[in-house]
C-alpha atoms as one frame of an Amber mdcrd trajectory, in Angstrom:
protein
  46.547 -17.601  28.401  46.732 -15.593  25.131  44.436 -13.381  23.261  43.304
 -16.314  21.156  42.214 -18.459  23.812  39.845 -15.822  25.325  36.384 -17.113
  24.724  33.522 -14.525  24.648  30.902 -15.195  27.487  28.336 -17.782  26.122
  25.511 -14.931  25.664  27.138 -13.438  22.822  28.254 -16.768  21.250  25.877
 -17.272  18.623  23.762 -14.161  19.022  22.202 -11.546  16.161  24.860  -8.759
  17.750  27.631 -11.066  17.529  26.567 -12.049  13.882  25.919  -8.369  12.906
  29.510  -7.758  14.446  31.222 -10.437  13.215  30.340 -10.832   9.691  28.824
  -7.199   8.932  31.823  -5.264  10.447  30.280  -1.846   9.267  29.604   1.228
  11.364  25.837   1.323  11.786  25.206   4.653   9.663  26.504   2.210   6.878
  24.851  -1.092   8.068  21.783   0.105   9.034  20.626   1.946   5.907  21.945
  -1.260   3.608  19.795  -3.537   5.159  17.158  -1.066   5.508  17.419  -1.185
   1.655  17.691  -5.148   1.750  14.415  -5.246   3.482  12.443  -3.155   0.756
  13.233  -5.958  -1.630  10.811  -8.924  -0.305   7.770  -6.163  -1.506   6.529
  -6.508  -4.907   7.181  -6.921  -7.590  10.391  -8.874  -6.507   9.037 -10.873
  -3.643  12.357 -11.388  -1.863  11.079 -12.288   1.442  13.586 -14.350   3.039
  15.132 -10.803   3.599  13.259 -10.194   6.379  14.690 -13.228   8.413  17.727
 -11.249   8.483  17.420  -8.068   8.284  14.509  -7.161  11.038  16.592  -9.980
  13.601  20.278  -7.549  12.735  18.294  -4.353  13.647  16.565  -5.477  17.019
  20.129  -6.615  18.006  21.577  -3.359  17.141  18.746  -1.084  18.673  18.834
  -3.462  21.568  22.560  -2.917  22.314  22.533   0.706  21.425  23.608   3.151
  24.390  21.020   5.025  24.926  17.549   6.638  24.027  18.660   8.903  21.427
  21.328   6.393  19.615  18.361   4.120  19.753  16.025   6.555  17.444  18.799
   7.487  15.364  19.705   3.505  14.276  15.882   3.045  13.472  15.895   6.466
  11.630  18.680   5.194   9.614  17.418   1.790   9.010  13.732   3.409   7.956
  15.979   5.973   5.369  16.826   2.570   3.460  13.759   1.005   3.796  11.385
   4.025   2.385  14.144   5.181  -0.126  14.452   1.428  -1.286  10.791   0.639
  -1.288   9.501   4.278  -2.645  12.561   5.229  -4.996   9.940   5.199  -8.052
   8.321   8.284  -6.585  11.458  10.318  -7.854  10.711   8.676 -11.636   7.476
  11.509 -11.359  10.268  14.212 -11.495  11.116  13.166 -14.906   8.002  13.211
 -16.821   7.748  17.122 -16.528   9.317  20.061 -17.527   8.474  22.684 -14.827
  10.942  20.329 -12.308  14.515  19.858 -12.264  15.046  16.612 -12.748  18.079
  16.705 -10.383  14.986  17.461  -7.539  14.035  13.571  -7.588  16.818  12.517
  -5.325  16.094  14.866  -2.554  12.808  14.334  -2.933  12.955  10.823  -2.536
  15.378  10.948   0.618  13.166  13.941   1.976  10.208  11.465   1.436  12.065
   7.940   3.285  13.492  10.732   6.276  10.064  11.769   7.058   8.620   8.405
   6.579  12.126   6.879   9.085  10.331   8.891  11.685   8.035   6.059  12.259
  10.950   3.162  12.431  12.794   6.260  15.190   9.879   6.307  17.165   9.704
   2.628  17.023  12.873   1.799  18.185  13.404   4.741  20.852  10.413   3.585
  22.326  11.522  -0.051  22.583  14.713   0.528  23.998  13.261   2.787  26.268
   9.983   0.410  28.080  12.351  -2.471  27.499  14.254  -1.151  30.157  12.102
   0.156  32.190  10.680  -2.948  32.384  13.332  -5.225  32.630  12.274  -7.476
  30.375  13.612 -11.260  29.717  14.919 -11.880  26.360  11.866 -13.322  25.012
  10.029 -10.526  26.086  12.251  -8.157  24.834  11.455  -9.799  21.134   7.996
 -10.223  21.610   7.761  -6.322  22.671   9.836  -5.038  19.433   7.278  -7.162
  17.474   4.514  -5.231  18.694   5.856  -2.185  18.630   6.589  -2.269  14.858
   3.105  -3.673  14.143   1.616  -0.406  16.191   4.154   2.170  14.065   3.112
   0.501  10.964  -0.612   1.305  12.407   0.058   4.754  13.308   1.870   5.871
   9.716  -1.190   4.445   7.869  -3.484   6.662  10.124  -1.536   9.973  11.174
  -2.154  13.115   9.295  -3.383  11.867   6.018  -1.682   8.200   6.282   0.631
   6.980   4.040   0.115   2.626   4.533   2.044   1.950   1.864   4.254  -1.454
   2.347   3.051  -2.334   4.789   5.141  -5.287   6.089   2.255  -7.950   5.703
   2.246  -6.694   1.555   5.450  -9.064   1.307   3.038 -11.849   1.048   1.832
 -10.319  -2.149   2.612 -13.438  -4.497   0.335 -15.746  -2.623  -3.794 -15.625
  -2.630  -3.271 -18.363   0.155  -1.686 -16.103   2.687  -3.359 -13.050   1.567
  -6.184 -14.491   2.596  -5.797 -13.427   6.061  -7.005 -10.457   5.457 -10.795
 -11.152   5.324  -9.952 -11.852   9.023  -6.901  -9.472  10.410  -7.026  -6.971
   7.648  -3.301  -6.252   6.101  -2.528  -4.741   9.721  -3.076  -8.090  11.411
  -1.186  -9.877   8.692   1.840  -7.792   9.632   1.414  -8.484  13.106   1.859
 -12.110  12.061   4.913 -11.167   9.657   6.961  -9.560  12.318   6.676 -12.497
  14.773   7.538 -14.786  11.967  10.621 -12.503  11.132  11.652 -12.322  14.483
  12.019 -15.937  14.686  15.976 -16.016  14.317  16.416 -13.243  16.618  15.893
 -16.461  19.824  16.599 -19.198  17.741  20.096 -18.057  17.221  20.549 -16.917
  21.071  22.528 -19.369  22.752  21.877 -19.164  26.706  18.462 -20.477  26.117
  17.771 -22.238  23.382  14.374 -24.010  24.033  12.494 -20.721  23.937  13.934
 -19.972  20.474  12.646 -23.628  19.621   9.499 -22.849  20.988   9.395 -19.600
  18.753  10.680 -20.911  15.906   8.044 -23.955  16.156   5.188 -21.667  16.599
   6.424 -19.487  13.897   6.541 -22.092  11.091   3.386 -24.047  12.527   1.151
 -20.778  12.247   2.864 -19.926   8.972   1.838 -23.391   7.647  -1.337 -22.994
   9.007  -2.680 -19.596   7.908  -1.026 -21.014   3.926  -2.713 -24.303   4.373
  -6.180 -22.711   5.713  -5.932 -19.521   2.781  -5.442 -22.754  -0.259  -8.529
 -24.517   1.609 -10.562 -21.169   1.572  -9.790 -20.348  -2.634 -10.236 -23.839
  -3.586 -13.536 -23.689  -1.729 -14.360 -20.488  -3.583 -15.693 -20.432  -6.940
 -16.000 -16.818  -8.373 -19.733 -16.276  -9.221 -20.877 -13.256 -11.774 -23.726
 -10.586 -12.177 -26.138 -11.636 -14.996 -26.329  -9.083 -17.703 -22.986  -6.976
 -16.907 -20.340  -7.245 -19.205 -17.474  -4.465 -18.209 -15.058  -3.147 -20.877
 -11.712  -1.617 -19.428  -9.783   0.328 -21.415  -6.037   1.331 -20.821  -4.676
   3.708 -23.392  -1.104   3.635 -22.184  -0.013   7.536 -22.617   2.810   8.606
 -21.713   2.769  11.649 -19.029   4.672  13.955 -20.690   2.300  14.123 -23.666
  -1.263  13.703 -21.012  -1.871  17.349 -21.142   0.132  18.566 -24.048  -1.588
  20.520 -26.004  -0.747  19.137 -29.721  -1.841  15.416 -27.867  -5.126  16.146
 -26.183  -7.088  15.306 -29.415  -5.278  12.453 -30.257  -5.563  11.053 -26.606
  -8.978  11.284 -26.144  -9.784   9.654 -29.532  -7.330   6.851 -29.063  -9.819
   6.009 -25.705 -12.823   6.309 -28.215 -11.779   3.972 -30.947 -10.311   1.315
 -27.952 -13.561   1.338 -26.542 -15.433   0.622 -30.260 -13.332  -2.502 -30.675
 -14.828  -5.940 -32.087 -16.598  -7.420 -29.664 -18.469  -4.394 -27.855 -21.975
  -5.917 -28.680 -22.499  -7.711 -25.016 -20.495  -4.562 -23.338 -22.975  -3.261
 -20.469 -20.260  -0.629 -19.567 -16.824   0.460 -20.439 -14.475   2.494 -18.076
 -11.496   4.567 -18.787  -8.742   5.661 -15.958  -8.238   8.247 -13.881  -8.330
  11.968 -15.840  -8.738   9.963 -19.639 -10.465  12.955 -20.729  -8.332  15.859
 -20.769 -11.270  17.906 -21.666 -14.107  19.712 -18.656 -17.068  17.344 -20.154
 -19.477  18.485 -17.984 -19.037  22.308 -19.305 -18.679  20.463 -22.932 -21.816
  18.276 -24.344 -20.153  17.963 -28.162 -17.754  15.456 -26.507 -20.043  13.657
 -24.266 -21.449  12.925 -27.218 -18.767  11.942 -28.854 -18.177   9.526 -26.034
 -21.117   8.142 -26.532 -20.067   6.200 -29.573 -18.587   4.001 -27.355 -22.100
   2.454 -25.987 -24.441   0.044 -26.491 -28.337   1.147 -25.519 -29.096   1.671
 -21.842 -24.909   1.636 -21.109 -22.955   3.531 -19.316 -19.312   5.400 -19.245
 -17.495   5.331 -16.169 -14.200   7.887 -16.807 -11.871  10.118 -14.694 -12.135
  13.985 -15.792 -11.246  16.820 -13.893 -14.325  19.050 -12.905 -14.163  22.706
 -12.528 -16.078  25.675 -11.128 -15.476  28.758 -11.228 -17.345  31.541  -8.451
 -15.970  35.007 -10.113 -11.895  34.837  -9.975 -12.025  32.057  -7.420 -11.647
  28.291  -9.465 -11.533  25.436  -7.554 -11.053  21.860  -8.919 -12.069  18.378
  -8.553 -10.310  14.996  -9.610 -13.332  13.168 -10.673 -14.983  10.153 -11.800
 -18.534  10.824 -14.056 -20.534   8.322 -15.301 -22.457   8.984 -18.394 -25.438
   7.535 -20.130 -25.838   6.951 -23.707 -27.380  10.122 -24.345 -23.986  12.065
 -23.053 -25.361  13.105 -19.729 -23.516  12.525 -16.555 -25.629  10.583 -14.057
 -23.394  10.392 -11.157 -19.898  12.313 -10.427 -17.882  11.363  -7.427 -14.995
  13.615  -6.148 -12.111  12.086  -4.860 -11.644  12.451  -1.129  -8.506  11.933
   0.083  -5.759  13.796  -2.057  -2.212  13.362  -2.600   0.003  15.424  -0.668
   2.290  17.782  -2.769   0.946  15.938  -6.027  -2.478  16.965  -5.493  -2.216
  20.091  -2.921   0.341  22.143  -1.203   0.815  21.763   2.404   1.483  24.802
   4.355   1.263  26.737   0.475   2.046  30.606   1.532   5.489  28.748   2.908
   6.312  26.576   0.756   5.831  29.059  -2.184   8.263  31.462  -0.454  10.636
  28.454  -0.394  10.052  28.151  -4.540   8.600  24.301  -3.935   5.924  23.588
  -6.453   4.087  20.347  -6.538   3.860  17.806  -8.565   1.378  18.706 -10.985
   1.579  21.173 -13.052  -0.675  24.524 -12.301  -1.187  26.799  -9.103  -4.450
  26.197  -8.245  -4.531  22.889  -5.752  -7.175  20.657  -5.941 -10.474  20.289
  -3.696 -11.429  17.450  -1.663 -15.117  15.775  -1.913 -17.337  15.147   0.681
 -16.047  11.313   1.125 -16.587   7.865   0.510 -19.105   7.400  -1.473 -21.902
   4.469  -2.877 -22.764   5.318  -6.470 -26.719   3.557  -7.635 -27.897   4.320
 -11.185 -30.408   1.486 -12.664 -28.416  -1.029 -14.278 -25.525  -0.620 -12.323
 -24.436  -2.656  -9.376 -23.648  -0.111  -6.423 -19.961   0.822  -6.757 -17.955
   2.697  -4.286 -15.393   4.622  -7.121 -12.045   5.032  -5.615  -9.412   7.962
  -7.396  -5.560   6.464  -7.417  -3.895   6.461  -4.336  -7.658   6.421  -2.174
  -7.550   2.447  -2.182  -4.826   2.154  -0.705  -6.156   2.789   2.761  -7.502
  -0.101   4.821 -10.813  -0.236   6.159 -11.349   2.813   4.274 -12.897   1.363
   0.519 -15.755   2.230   0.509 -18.873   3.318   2.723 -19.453   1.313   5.438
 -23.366   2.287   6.047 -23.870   1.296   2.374 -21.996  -1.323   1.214 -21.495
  -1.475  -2.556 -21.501  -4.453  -4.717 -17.924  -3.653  -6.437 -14.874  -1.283
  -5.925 -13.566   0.614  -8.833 -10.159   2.246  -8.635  -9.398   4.657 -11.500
  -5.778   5.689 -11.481  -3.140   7.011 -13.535   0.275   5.165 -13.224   1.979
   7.118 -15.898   4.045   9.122 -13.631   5.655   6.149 -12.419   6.910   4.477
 -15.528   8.267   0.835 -15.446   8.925   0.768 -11.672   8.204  -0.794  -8.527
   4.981   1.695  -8.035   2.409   0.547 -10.127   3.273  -3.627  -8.845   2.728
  -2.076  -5.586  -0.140  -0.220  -6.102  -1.914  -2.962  -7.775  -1.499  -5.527
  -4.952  -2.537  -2.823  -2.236  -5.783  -2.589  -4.388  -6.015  -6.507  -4.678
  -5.833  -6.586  -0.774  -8.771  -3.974  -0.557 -10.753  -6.751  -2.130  -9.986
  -9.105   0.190 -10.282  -7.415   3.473 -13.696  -6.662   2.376 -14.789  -9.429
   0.079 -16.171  -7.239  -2.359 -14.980  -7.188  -6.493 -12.809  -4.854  -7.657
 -11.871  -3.349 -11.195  -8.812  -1.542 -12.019  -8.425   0.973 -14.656  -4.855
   2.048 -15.254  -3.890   4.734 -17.159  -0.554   3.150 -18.352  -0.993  -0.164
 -16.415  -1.634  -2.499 -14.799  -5.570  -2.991 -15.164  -6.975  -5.788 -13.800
 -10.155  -7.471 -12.982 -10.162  -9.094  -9.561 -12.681 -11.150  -7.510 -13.635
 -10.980  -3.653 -10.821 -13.303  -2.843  -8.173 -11.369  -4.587  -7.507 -13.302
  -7.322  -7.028 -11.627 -10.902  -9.319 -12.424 -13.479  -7.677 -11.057 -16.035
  -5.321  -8.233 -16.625  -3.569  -5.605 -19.377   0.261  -5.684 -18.481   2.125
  -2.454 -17.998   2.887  -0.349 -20.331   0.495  -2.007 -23.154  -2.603  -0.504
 -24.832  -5.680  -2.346 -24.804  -8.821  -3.784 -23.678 -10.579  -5.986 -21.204
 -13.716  -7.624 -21.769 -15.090  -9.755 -18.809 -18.008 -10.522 -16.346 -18.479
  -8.792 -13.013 -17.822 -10.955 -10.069 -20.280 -10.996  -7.563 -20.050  -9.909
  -3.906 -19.485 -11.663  -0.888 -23.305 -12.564   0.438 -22.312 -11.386   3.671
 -19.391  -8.998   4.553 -16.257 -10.453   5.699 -15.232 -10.695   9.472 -12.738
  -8.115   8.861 -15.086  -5.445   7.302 -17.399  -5.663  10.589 -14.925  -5.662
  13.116 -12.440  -3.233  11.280  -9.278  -3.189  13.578 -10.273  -5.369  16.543
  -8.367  -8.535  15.673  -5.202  -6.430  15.494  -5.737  -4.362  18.599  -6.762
  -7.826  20.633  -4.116  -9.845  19.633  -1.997  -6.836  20.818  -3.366  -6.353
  24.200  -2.961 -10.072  24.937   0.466 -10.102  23.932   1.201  -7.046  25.963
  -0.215  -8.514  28.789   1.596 -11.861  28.329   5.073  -9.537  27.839   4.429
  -7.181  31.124   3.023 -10.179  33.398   5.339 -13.460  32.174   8.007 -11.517
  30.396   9.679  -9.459  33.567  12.668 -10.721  34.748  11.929 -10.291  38.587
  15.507 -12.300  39.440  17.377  -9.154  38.408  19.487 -11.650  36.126  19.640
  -9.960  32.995  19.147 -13.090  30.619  20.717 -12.485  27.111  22.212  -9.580
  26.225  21.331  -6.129  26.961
């Protein structure tokens, strides 16, 4: 018999190793990061989600035929490096808009950034390779328990030391209201859940020595699929978006660029061009008009002359919601606040809310005393960090629906919008995109905050400092918008609240955490392969 008429056993046949093999032919520390980088596509604002089809399938089948604990880790590191330097390469653009950074420091950063992140992915796969053993697990099972062990990593990076849930797998759905709608129920964890076992579906339809369970799969994958579509459609089209009488919002997106934010020769000029925006035609039925995140470059509530200034921009009985740093100073101490006042038409600030949860390295320094020694500085320019606030919280002034204000990168969080002992009536996330420029990063941010208003079917407004602004009702669906990178104004209604929280905002988590425990139990009681035949490949 030659070498040509050897025939591989049947079990590697038509497999995902045999296919990543075959017709990758690259050494994993190649293979591995590529279609870690492949993956990162299907999130906005591209939308390539057929991606994950592929790409999660190749990596279970390399993980699962890696040779040991360690080489395990080390493929899901590598694959995670793509992913997070694919998906978060924008973050490096922020190196770029100022002066006190090499700009040369946005590729480490942005690699230092998707390492740490890959940690999660390690984890994910070490521990999979490791239980799947232990367990002995049928091929199914094996699947089943990679599933779930992704959807618990995702959980754990969105919740250990300050969280970072950003693309999160379920976000791929992004370009459908339909699917998003799933949230209200699962929150974006449980839609990931469901992601992942979708993905997963060529991973047994493609293995050979038992083909009926990857039918099965397969089946059950595009049957819940059509069904959570179908049932999201139903849900909008029996939505209509209803408004609160006598509340007309004007949103007002100046679109300046970073470097000139803080400069000194621009301040004036910045805060004016927010002024005359918000005295546009058409302000007569404006109730109240909000600016971004840090719009006034200016300490207003040490400096009257320019609340009053800003008051040119109401009507009677209004009121300004706007970003502004707030500082106070106890002898040579300072400490600082990113903040969002709201002002009356007599200048005076109401209501201030201080943002809560800050950005690491943009916001504060970790560990400062060592990373000064090792000459990092953050982000933003200055050496003072800034404070955190108390939390979360409901903001009530007369005339004002309740609003929960949310600083930048604070939305992002689920199950974390706003105050769950006093639920507000809208969200508003102030933010400044400029650091970002025309990249992936504001797209993302601006379906993360969409999401927010699903999960808990309450409103939400968007101001954006350079885009994208948006108005968006309970459902998720944009009302109207101001593209990136324009200058100008938004003029609509409100939109009313859910009448009664969604399922998702009064059982946070449990969905996800149920549907988990059931499916470990299905994997460690049905899934064990008691024959000691070791069915597909191991």
């Amino acid at each position: 018999m030659t070498g040509d008429e050897i025939k591989r056993p049947k079990s590697e046949t038509f497999s995902p190793l045999a296919f990543g093999d075959r017709v990758m032919r690259l050494p994993a520390i190649v293979l591995l990061p590529l279609l870690g980088g492949m993956s990162a596509l299907a999130f906005a604002p591209l939308y390539v989600f057929p991606v994950i089809f592929f790409c999660y399938p190749i990596l279970w089948g390399v993980v699962e035929r890696a040779s040991g604990f360690w080489r395990a880790m080390a493929f899901g590191l590598l694959f995670g490096i793509g992913h997070f330097a694919g998906g978060l390469y924008w973050v490096g653009y922020a190196f770029f808009m100022q002066d006190a950074v090499s700009n040369w420091a946005a590729v480490p950063a942005v690699f230092g950034l998707a390492a740490g992140l890959a940690i999660f992915p390690a984890v994910i796969c070490g521990v999979y390779w490791s239980v799947s053993r232990r367990l002995k697990l049928m091929i199914w099972a094996k699947v089943l328990f990679f599933c779930l062990c992704w959807a618990v990593g995702e959980w754990l990076r969105g919740h250990i030391l300050t969280g970072f849930p950003w693309n999160l797998l379920g976000y791929v759905w992004g370009f459908s209201d339909g699917l998003l709608q799933v949230t209200a129920y699962g929150g974006i964890y449980g839609l990931g859940l469901l992601t992942i076992l979708w993905a997963m579906s060529p991973a047994l339809f493609f293995q050979s020595d038992n083909r009926t369970i990857g039918y099965w799969w397969s089946g059950i994958a595009v049957l819940t699929f059509l069904m959570a579509g179908v049932w999201g459609q139903w849900r909008l089209s029996h939505s209509e978006t209803g408004y609160v009488e006598d509340v007309v919002l004007r949103v007002v997106q100046g679109n300046i660029d970073q470097r000139n934010k803080w400069h000194p020769a621009y301040k004036a000029e910045n805060f004016l061009r927010y002024i005359d925006l918000s005295m546009k035609s058409g302000r007569e039925t404006v109730t109240h008009v909000i600016w971004p995140e840090t719009a006034v470059p200016y300490l207003i509530d040490e400096e009257p002359s320019r609340r009053f200034l800003m008051t040119q921009a109401l009507n009677p009985g209004g009121y300004l919601l706007t970003g502004a740093v707030r500082l106070q100073r106890q002898g040579e101490d300072i400490s600082l606040w990113n903040s969002l006042h709201i002002l009356d038409d007599k200048g005076e600030i109401r209501a201030s809310y201080d943002k809560s949860h800050l950005v690491p390295f943009g916001e504060y320094m970790p560990l400062r005393s060592l990373m000064d020694r090792l000459g990092i500085a953050k982000l933003v320019p200055g050496d003072v960090d800034y404070s955190a606030g108390p939390g979360l919280q409901t903001l009530r002034l007369p005339g004002l629906p309740a609003v929960s204000p949310l600083i930048c990168y604070e939305v992002i969080f689920p199950g974390a919008a706003h105050d769950s002992a006093d639920r507000p009536q809208w969200l508003l996330n102030v933010t400044n995109d400029a650091w970002y420029g025309h990249t992936s990063g504001p797209y993302q941010h601006l379906l993360q905050s969409r999401v927010r208003a699903v999960e808990d079917g309450i409103p939400l407004v968007r101001a954006a400092g350079t885009g994208i602004s948006a108005i968006v009702d309970p459902y998720g669906r944009i009302r109207a918008s101001i593209p990136l990178g324009h200058e100008g104004i938004i003029d609509h209604k409100l939109s009313r609240a859910l009448e009664k929280p969604t399922f998702y905002s009064t059982k946070g988590e449990l969905p996800f955490w149920g549907t988990f425990v059931i499916l470990i139990f299905v994997v460690v009681r049905y899934g064990r392969d008691e024959s000691g035949i070791r069915r597909g490949f191991a």
